[in-house]
Every structure is written in structure tokens, then in C-alpha cells.
N, CA, C and O atoms as CSV, one atom per row, in Angstrom:
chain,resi,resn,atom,element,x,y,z
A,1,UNK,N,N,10.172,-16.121,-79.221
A,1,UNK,CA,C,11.355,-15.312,-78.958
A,1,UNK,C,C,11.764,-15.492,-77.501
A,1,UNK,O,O,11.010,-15.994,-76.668
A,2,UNK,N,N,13.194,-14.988,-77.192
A,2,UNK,CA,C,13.684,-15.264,-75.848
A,2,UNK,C,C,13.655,-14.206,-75.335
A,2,UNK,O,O,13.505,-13.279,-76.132
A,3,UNK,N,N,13.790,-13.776,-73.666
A,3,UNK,CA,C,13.842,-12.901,-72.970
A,3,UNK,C,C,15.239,-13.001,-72.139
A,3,UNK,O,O,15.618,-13.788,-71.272
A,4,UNK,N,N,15.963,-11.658,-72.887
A,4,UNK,CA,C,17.255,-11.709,-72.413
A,4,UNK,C,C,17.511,-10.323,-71.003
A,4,UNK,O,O,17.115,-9.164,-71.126
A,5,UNK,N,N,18.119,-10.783,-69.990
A,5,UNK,CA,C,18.659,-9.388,-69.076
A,5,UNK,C,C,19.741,-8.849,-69.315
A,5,UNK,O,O,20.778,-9.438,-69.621
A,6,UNK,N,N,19.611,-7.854,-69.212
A,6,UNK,CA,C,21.308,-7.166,-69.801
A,6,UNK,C,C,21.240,-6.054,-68.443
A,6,UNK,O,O,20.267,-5.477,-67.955
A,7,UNK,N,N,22.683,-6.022,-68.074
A,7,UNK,CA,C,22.436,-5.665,-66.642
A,7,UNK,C,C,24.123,-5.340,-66.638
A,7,UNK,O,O,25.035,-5.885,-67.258
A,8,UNK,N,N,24.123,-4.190,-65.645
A,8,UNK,CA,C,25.592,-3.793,-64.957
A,8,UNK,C,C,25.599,-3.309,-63.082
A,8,UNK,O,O,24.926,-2.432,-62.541
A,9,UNK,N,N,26.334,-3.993,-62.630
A,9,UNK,CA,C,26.188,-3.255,-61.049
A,9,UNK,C,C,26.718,-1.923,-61.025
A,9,UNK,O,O,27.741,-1.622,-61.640
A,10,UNK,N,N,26.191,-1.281,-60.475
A,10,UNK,CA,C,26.465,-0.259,-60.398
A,10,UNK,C,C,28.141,0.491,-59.948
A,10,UNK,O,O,28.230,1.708,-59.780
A,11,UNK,N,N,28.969,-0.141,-59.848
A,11,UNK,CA,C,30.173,0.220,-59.502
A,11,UNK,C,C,31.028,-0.049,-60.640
A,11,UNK,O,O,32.231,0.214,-60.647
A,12,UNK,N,N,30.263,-0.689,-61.806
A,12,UNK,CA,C,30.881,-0.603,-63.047
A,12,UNK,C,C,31.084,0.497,-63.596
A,12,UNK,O,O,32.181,0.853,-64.026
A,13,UNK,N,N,30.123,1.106,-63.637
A,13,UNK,CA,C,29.859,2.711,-64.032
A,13,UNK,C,C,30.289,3.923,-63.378
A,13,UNK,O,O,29.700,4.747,-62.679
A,14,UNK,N,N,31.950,3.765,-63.958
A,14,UNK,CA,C,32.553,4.851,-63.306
A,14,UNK,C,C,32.570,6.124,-64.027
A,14,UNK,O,O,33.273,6.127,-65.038
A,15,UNK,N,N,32.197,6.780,-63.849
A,15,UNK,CA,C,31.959,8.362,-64.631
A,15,UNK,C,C,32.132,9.849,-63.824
A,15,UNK,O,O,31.818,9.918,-62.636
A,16,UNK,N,N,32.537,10.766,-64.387
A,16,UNK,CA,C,32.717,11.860,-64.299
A,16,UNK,C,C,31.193,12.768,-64.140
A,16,UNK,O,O,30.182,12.277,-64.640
A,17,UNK,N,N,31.127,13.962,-63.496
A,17,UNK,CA,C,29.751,14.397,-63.357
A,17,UNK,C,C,29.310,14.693,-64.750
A,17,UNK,O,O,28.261,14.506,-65.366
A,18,UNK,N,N,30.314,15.151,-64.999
A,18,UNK,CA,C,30.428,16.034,-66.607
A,18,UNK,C,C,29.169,15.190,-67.455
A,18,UNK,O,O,28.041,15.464,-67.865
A,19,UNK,N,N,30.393,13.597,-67.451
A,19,UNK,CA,C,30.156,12.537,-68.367
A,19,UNK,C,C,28.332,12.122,-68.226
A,19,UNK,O,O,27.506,11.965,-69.125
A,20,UNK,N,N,28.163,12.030,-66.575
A,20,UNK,CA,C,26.622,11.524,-66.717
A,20,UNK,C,C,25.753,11.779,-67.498
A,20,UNK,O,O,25.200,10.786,-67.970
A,21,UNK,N,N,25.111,13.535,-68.108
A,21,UNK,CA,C,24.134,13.582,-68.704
A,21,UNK,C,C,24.204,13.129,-70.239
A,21,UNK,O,O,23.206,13.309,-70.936
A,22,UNK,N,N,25.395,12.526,-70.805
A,22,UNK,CA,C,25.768,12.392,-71.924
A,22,UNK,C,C,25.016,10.465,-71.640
A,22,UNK,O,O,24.003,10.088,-72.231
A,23,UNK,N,N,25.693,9.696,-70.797
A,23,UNK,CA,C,25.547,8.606,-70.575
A,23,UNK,C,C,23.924,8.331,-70.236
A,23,UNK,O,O,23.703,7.157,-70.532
A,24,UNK,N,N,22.904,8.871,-69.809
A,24,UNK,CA,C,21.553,9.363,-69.389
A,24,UNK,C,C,21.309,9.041,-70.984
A,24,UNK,O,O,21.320,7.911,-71.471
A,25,UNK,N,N,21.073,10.335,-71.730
A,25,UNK,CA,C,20.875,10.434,-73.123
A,25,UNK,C,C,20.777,9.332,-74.050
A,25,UNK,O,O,19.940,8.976,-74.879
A,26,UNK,N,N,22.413,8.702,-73.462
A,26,UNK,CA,C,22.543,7.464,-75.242
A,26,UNK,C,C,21.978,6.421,-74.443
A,26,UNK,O,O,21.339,5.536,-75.012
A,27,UNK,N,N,22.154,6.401,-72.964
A,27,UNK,CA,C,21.279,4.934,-72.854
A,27,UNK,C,C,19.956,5.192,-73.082
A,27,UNK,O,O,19.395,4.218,-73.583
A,28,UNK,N,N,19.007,6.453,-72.844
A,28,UNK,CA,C,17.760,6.550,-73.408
A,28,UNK,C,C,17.620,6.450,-74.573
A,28,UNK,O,O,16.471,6.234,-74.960
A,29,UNK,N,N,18.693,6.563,-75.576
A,29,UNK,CA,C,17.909,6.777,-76.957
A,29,UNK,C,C,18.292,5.129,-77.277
A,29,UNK,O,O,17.653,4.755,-78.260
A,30,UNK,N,N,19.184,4.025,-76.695
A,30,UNK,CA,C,18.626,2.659,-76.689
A,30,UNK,C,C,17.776,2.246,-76.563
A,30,UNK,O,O,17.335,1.518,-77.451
A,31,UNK,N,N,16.919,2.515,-75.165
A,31,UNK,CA,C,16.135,1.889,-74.969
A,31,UNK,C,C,15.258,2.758,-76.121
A,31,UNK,O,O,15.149,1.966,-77.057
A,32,UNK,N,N,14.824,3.568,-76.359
A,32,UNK,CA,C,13.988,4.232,-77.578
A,32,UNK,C,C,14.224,3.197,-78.745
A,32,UNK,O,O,13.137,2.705,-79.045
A,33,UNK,N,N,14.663,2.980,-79.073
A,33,UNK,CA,C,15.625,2.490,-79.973
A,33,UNK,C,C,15.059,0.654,-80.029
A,33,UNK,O,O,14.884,-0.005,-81.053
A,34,UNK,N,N,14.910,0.281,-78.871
A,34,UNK,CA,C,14.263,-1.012,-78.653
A,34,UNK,C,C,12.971,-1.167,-78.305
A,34,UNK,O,O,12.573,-2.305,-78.057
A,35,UNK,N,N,12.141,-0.128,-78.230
A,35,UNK,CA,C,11.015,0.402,-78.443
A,35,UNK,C,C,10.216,0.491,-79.384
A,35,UNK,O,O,9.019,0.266,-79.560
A,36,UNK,N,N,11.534,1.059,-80.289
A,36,UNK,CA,C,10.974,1.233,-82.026
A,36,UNK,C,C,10.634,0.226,-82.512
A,36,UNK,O,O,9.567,0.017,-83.091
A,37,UNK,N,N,11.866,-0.817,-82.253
A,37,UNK,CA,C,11.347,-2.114,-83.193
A,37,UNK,C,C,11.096,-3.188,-82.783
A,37,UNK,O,O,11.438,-4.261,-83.280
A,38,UNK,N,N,10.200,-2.927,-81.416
A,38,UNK,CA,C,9.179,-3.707,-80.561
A,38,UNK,C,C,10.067,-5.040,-80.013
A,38,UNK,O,O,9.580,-6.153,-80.215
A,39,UNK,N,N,11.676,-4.905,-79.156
A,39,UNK,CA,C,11.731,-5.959,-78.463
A,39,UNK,C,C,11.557,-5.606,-77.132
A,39,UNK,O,O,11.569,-6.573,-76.370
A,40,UNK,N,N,11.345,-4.138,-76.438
A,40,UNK,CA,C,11.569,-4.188,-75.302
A,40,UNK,C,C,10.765,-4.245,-74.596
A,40,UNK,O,O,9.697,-3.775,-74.987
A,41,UNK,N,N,10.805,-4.737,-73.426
A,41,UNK,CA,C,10.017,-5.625,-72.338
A,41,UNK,C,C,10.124,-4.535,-71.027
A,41,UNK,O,O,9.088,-4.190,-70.459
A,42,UNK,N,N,11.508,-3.999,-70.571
A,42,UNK,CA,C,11.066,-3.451,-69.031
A,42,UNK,C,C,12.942,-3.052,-69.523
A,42,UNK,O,O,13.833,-3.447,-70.276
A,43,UNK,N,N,12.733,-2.287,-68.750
A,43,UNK,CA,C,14.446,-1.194,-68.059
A,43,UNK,C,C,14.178,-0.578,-66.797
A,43,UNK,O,O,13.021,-0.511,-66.382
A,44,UNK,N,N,15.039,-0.174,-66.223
A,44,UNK,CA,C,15.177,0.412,-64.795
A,44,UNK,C,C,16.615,0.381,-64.249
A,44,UNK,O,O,17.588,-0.065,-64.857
A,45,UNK,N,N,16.611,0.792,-63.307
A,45,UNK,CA,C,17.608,1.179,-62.683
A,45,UNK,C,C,17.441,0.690,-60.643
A,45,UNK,O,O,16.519,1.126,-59.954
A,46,UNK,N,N,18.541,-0.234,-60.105
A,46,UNK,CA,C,17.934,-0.237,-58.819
A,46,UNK,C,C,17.908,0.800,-57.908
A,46,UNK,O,O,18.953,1.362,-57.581
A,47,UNK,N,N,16.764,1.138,-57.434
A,47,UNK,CA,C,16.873,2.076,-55.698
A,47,UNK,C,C,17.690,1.804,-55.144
A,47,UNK,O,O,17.336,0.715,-54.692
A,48,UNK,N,N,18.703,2.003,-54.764
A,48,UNK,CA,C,19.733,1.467,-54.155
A,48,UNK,C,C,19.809,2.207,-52.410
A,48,UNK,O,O,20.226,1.818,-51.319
A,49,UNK,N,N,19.277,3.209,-52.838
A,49,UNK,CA,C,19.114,4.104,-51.088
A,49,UNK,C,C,17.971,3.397,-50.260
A,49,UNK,O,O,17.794,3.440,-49.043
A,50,UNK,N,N,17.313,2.802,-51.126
A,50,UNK,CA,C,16.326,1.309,-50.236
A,50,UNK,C,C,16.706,0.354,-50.440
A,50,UNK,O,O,17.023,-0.380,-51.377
A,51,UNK,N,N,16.622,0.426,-48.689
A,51,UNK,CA,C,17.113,-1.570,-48.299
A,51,UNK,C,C,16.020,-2.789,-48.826
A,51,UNK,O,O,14.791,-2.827,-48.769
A,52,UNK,N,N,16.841,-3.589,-49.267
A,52,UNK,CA,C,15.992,-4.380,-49.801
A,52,UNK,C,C,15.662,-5.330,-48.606
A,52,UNK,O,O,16.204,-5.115,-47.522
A,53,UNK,N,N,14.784,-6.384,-48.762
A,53,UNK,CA,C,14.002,-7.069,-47.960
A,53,UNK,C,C,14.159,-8.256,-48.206
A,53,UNK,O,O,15.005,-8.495,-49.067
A,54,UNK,N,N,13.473,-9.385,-47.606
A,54,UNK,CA,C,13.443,-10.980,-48.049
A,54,UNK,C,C,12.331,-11.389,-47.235
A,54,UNK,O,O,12.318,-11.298,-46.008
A,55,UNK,N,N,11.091,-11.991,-48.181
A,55,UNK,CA,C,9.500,-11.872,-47.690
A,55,UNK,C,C,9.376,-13.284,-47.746
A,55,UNK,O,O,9.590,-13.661,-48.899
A,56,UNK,N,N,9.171,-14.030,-47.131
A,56,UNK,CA,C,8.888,-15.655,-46.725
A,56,UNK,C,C,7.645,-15.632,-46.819
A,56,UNK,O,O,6.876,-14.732,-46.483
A,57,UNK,N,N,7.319,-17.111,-47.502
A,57,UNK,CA,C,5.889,-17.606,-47.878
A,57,UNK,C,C,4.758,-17.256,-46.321
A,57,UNK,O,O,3.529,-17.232,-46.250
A,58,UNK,N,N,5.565,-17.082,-45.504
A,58,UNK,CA,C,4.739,-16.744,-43.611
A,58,UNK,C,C,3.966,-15.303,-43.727
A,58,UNK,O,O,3.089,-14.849,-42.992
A,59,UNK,N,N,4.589,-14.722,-44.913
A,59,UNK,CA,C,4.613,-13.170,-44.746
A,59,UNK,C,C,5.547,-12.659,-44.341
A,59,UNK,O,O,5.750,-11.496,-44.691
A,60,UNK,N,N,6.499,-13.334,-43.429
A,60,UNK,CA,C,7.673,-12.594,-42.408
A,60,UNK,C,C,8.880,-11.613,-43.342
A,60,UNK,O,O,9.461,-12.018,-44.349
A,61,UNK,N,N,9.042,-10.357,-42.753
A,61,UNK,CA,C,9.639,-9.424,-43.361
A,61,UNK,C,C,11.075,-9.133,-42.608
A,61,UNK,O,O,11.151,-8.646,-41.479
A,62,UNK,N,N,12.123,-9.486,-43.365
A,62,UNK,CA,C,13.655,-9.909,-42.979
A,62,UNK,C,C,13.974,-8.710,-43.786
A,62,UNK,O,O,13.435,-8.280,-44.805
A,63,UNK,N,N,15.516,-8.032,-42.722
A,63,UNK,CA,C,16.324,-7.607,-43.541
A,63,UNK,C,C,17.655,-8.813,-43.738
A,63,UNK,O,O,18.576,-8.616,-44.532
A,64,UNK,N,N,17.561,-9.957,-42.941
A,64,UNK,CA,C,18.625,-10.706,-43.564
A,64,UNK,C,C,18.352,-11.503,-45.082
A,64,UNK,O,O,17.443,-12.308,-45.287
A,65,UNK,N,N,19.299,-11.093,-45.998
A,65,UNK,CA,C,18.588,-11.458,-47.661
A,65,UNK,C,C,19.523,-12.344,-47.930
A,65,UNK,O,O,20.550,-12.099,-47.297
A,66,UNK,N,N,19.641,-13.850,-49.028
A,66,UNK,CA,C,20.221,-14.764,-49.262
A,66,UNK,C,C,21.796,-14.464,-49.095
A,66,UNK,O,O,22.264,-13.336,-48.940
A,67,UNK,N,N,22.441,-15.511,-49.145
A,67,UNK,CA,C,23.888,-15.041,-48.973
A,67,UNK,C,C,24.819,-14.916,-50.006
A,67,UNK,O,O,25.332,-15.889,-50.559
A,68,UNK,N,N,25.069,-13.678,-50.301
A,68,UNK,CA,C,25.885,-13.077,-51.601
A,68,UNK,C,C,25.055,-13.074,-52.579
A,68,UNK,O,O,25.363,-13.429,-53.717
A,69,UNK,N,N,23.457,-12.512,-52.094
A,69,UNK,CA,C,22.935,-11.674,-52.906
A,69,UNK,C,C,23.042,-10.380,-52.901
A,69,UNK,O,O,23.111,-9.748,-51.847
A,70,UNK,N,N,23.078,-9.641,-54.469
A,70,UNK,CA,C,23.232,-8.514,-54.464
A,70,UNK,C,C,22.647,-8.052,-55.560
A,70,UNK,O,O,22.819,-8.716,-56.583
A,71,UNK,N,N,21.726,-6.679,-55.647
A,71,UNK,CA,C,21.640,-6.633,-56.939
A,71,UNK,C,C,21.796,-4.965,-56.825
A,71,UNK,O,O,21.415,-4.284,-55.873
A,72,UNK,N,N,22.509,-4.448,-58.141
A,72,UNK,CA,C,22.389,-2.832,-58.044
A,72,UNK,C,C,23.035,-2.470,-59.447
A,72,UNK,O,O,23.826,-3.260,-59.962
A,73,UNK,N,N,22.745,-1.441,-59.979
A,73,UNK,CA,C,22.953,-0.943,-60.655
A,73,UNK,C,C,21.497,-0.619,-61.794
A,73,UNK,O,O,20.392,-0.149,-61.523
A,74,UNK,N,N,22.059,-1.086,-63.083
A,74,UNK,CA,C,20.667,-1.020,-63.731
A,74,UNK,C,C,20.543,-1.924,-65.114
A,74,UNK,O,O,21.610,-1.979,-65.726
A,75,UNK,N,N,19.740,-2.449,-65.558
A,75,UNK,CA,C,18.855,-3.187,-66.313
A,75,UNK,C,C,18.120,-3.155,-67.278
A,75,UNK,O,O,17.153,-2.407,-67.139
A,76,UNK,N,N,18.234,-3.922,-68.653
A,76,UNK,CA,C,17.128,-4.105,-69.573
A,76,UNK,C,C,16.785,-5.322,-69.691
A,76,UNK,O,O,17.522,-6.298,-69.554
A,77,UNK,N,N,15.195,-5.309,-70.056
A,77,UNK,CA,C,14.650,-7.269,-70.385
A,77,UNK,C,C,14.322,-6.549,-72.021
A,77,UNK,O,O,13.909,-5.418,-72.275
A,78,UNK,N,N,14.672,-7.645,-72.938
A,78,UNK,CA,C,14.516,-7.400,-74.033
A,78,UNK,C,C,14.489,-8.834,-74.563
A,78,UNK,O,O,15.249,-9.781,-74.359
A,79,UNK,N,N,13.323,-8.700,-75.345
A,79,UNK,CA,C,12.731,-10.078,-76.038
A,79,UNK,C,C,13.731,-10.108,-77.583
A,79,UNK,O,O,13.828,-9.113,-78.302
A,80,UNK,N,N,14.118,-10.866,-77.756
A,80,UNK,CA,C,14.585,-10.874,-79.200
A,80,UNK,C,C,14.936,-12.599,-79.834
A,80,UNK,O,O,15.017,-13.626,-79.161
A,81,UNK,N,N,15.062,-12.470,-81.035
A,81,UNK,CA,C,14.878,-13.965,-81.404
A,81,UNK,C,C,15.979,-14.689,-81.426
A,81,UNK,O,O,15.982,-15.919,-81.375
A,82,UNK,N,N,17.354,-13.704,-81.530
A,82,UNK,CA,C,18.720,-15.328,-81.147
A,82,UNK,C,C,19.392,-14.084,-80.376
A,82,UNK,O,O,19.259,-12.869,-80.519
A,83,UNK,N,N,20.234,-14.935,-79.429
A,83,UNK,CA,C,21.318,-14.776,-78.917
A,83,UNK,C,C,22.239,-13.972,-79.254
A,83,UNK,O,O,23.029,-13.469,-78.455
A,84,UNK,N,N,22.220,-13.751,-80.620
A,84,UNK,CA,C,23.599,-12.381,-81.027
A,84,UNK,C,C,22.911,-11.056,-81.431
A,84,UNK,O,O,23.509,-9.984,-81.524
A,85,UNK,N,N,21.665,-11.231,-81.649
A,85,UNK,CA,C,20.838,-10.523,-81.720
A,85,UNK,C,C,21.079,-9.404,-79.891
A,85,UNK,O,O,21.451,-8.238,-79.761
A,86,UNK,N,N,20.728,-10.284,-78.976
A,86,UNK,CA,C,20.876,-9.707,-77.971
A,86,UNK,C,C,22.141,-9.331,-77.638
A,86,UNK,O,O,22.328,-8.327,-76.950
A,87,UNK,N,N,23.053,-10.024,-78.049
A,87,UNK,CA,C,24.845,-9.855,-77.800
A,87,UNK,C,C,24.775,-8.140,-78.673
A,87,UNK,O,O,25.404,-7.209,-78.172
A,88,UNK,N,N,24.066,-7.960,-79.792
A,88,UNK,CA,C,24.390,-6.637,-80.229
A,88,UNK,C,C,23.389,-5.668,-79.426
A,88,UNK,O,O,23.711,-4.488,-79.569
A,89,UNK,N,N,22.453,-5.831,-78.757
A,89,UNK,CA,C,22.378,-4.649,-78.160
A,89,UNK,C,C,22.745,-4.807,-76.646
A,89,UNK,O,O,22.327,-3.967,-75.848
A,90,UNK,N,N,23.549,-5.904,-76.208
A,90,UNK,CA,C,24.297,-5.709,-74.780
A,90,UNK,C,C,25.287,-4.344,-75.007
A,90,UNK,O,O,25.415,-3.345,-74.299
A,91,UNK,N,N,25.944,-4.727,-76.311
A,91,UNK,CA,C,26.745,-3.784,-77.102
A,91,UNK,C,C,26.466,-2.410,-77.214
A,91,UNK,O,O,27.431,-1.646,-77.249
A,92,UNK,N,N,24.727,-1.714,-77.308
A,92,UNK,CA,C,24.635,-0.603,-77.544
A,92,UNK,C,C,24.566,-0.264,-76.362
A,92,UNK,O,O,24.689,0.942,-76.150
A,93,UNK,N,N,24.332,-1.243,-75.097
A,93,UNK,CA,C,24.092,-0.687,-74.189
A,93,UNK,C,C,25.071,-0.338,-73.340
A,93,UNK,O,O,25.112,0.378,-72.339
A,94,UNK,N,N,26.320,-1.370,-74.289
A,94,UNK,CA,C,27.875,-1.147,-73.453
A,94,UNK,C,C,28.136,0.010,-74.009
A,94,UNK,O,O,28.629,0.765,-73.171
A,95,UNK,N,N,28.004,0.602,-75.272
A,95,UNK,CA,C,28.679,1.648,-75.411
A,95,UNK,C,C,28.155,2.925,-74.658
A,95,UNK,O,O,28.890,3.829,-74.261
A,96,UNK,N,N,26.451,2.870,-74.475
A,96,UNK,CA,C,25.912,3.691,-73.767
A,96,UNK,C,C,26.410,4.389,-72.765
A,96,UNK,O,O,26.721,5.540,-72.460
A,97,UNK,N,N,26.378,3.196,-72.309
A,97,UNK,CA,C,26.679,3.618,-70.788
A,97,UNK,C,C,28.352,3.574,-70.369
A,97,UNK,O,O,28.661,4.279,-69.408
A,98,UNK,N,N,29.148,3.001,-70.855
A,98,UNK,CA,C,30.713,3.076,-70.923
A,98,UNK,C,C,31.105,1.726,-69.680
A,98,UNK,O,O,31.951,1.830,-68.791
A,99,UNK,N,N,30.261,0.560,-69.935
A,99,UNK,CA,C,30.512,-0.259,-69.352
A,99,UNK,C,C,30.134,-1.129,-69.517
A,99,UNK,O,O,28.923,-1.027,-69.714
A,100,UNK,N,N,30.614,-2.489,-69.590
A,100,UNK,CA,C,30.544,-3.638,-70.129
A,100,UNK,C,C,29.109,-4.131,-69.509
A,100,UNK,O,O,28.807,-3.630,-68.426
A,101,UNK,N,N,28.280,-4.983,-70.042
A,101,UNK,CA,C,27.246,-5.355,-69.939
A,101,UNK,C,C,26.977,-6.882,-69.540
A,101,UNK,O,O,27.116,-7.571,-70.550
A,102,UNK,N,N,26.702,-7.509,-68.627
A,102,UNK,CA,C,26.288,-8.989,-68.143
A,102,UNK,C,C,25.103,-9.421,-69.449
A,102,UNK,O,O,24.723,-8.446,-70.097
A,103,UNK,N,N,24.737,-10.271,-69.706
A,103,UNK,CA,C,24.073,-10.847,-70.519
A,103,UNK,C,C,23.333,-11.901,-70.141
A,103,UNK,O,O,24.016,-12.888,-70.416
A,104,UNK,N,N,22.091,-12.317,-69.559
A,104,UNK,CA,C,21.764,-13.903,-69.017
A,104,UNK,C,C,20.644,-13.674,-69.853
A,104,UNK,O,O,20.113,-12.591,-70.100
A,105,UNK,N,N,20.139,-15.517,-70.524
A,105,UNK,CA,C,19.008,-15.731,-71.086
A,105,UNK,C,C,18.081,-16.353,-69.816
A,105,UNK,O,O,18.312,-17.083,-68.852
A,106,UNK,N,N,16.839,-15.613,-70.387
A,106,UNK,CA,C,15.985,-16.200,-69.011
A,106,UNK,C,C,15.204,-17.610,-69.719
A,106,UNK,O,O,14.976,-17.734,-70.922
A,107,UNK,N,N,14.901,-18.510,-68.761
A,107,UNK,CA,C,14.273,-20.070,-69.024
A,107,UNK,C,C,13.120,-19.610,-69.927
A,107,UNK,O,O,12.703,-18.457,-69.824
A,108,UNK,N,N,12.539,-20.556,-70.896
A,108,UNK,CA,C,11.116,-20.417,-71.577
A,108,UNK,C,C,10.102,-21.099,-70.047
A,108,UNK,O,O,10.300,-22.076,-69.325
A,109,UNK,N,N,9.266,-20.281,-70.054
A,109,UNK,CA,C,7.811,-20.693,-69.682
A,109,UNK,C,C,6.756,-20.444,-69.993
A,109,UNK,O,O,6.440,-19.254,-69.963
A,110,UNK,N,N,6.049,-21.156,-70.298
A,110,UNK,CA,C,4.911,-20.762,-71.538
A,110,UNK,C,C,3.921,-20.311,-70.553
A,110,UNK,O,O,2.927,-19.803,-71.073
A,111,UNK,N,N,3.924,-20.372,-68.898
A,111,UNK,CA,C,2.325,-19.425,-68.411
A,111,UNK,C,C,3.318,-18.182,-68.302
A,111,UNK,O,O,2.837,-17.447,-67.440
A,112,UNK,N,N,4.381,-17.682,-68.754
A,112,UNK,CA,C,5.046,-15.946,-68.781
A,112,UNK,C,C,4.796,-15.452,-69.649
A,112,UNK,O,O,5.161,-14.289,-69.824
């Protein structure tokens, strides 16, 4: 099976205060939901009030990080066996959350 990211930056997710605990809820009962029938791998959400870093093979600890990297918002890895398979729960996760969902397949490597 493949390991897909499904991911939104965080400025996608425009919502009302109201709206949040509703959006909280259905994206939890997704990921529940991908739980149940054993594809999910990892979810989260980025810290975004911590600065991120860039750690060189020296050890050396930079706040200057690649150029027009960015990452924020929040995230699922979910193993599943084709491609539309994952296209339908980018879907639950678009409706979840009320925002369209990025989709990337990650490379096979067999020591992961």
C-alpha cells in the first residue's frame, strides 16, 4: 500500500469562532474513521507559535530555513491501496474541515 499526505496551510481555513468546534469534531470523527479501518498512519496539526529551525549534518542550529519553505496548518499520512481511494478521503477531510485539501503520494521505500 501507498502512503499518502493530505494537508492544508493554515490560512485556508477560514472560519468563524462559532464554526470551529463543529470543524474540531468532523475532522476527529475522520480521522476515527481511518482508524477504524486501519489506514491511518499519523495526523497533527503544525505549532505554528514555534519557530521552526534548520539543523545541519555539523549539528549547527539556524533560524535561516530553505527558501520558500513553509509549512503550517495541519495534516494526515494515511496508507491506502490506490490513489482514489485517498482522493476520497482528501474529500472527507475537505468537507471536514471546509477546505480544500493538497494531496501528495509519498516515494515507496522498502527500509520505511
Amino acid at each position: 500500500m501507498t502512503k499518502y499526505l493530505i494537508s492544508f496551510p493554515s490560512e485556508a481555513m477560514v472560519l468563524t469562532e462559532e464554526e470551529f468546534p463543529a470543524v474540531v469534531a468532523e475532522s476527529h470523527a475522520v480521522i476515527a474513521a481511518a482508524k477504524a479501518v486501519g489506514v491511518y498512519v499519523f495526523a497533527g496539526g503544525i505549532a505554528e507559535q514555534v519557530d521552526p529551525v534548520l539543523v545541519s549534518g555539523d549539528g549547527a542550529v539556524s533560524s535561516e530555513l530553505y527558501p520558500g519553505s513553509r509549512l503550517s496548518g495541519g495534516f494526515a499520512v494515511l496508507e491506502v491501496p490506490t490513489r482514489a481511494e485517498a482522493e476520497d478521503w482528501a474529500r472527507k477531510f475537505a468537507a471536514a474541515c471546509r477546505c480544500a485539501q493538497e494531496l501528495r503520494e509519498f516515494m515507496y521505500d522498502p527500509a520505511s
